[in-house]
C-alpha positions as CSV (number, residue, x, y, z in Angstrom):
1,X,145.9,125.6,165.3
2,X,146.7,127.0,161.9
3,X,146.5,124.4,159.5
4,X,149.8,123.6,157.0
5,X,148.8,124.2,153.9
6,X,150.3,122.1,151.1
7,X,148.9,123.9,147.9
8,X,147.0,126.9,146.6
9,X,144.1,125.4,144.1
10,X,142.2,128.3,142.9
11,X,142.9,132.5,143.9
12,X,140.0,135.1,144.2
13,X,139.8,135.8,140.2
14,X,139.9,131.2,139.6
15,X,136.4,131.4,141.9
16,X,135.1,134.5,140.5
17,X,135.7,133.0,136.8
18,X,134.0,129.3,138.3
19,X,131.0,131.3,139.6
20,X,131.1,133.6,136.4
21,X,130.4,129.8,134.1
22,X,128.7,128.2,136.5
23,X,125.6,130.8,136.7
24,X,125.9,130.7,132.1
25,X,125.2,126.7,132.8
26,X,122.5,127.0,135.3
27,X,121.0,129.4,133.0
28,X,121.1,127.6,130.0
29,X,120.5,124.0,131.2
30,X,117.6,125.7,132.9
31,X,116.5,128.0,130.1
32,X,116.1,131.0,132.1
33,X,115.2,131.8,135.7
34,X,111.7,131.0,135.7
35,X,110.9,129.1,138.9
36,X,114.6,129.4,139.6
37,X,115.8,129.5,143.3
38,X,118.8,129.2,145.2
39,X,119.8,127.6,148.5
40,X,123.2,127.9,150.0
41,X,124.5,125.2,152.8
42,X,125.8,127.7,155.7
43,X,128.8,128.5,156.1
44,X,130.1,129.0,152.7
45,X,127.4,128.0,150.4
46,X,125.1,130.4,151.6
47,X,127.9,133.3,150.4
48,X,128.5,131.4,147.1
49,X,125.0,131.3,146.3
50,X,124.5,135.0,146.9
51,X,127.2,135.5,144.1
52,X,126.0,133.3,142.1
53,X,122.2,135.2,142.6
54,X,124.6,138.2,141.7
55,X,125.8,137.1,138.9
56,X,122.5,135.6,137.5
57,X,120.9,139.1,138.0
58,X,123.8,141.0,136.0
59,X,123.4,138.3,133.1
60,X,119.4,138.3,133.0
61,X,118.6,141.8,134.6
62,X,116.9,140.1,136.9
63,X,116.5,139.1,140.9
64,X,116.5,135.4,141.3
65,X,115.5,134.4,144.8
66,X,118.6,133.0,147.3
67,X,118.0,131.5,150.7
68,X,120.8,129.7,153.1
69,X,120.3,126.3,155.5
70,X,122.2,125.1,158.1
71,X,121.8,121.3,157.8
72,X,123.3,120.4,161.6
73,X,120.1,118.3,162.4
74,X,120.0,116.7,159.5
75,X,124.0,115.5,159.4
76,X,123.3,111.8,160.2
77,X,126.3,112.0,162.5
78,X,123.8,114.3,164.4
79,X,123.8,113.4,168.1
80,X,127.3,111.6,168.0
81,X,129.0,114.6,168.5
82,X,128.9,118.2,169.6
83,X,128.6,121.0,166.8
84,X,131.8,122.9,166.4
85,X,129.3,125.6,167.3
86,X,125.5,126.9,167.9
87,X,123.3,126.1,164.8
88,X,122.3,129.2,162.8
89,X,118.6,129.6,161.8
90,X,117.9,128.4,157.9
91,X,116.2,131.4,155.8
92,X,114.4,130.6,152.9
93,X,112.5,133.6,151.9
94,X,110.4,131.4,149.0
95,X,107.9,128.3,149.2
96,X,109.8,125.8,147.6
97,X,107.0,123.8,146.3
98,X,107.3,123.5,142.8
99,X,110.7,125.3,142.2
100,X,113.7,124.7,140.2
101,X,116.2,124.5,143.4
102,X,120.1,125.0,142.4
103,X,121.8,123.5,146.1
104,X,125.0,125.3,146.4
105,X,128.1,124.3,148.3
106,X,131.7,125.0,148.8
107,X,133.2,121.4,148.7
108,X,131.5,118.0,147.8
109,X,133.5,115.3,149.1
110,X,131.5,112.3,150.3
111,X,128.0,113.8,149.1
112,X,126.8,113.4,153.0
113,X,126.2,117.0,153.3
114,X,124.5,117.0,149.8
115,X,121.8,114.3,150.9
116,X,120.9,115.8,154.8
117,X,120.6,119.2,152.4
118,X,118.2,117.7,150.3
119,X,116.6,115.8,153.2
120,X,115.7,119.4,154.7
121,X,114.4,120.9,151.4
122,X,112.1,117.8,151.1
123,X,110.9,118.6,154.6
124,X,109.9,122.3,153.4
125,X,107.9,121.0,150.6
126,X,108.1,119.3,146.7
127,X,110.2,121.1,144.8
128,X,109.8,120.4,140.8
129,X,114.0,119.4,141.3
130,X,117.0,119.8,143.2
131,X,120.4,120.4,141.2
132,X,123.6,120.6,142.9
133,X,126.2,123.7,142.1
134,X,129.7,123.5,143.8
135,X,132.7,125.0,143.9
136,X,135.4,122.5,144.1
137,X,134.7,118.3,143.7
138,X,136.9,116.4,145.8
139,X,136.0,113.2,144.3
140,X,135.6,110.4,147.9
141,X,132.0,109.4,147.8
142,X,130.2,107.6,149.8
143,X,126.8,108.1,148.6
144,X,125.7,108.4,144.9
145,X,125.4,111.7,144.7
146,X,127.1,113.8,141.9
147,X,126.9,117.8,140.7
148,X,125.3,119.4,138.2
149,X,127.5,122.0,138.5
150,X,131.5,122.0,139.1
151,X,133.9,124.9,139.3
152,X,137.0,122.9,139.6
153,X,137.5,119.0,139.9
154,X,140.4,118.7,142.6
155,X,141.9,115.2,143.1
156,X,142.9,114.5,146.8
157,X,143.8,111.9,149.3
158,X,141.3,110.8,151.9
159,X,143.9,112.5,154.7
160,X,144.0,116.1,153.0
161,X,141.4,118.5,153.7
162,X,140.1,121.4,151.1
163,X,139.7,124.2,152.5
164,X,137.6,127.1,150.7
165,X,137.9,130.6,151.5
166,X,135.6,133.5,151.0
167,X,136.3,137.0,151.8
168,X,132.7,137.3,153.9
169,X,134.0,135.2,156.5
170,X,137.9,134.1,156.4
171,X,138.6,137.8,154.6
172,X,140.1,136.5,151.3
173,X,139.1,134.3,148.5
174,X,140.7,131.2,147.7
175,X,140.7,127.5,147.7
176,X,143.6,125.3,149.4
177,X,144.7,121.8,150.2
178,X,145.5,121.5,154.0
179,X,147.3,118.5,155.7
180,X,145.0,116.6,157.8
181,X,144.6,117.9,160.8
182,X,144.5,121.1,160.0
């Protein structure tokens, strides 16, 4: 079912300009990338952390690490129901032990993602601290958990959904509000 949608939020250049000022404020809150890593939650944080990797190298000439999780067995709806599909296999190409860990997601909505995330990095090792970079902030929490990092602050109802985009698997960029059972 195609879902309705009810409003364009942000177009490819809106993300590319988020991502552009949210790698200047990782940089600068961490003063540079020493110890720096990045982990993006699959299915789109995974592709915005490689930008934002991107971007970070083109702004300090150099590589900072990126790895990507999926966080199904770590959901704690996990068991309750059936995964829309097969799990994909977490890569993190780094010890985490003593990094600076920048999380990145698409949406943050009510932060459960965000803690079973941080529950598997914990289970990898001790990182020296996790921040949390995402795209859009839907506002809905359920658990204290807030971002570091924010491209765009979207107020929604409960019954939309916001749906983000990326060219790397939907074949465009952009960020949308969706009616509810979309």
């Amino acid at each position: 079912m195609t879902p309705k949608i009810k409003a364009l939020i942000m177009e490819a250049r809106d993300m590319d300009r988020a991502l552009t000022r949210i790698a200047h404020e990782i940089l600068e809150r961490n003063k540079g990338i020493q110890d720096l890593v990045l982990i993006g939650i699959k299915m789109r944080g995974d592709v915005l952390a490689e930008r934002l990797a991107a971007k970070i190298k083109n702004i300090e000439g150099t590589a900072v690490p990126f790895g990507a999780m999926d966080i199904t067995f770590y959901r704690d709806d996990a068991g309750t129901h059936k995964p829309e599909k097969a799990p994909s296999p977490t890569v993190l190409p780094f010890d985490v032990n003593a990094k600076k860990i920048i999380l990145v997601d698409d949406v943050l909505y009510t932060g459960r993602s965000a803690r079973a995330a941080i529950d598997q990095i914990i289970d990898f090792g001790r990182p020296t601290f996790i921040q949390y970079a995402v795209l859009v902030d839907r506002g809905h929490r359920e658990f204290p958990i807030h971002a570091d990092y924010v491209g765009k602050n979207i107020p929604s109802a409960a019954k939309e959904k916001v749906l983000v985009h990326v060219k790397e698997n939907d074949g465009k960029d952009e960020v949308v509000i969706a009616e509810e059972g979309a």
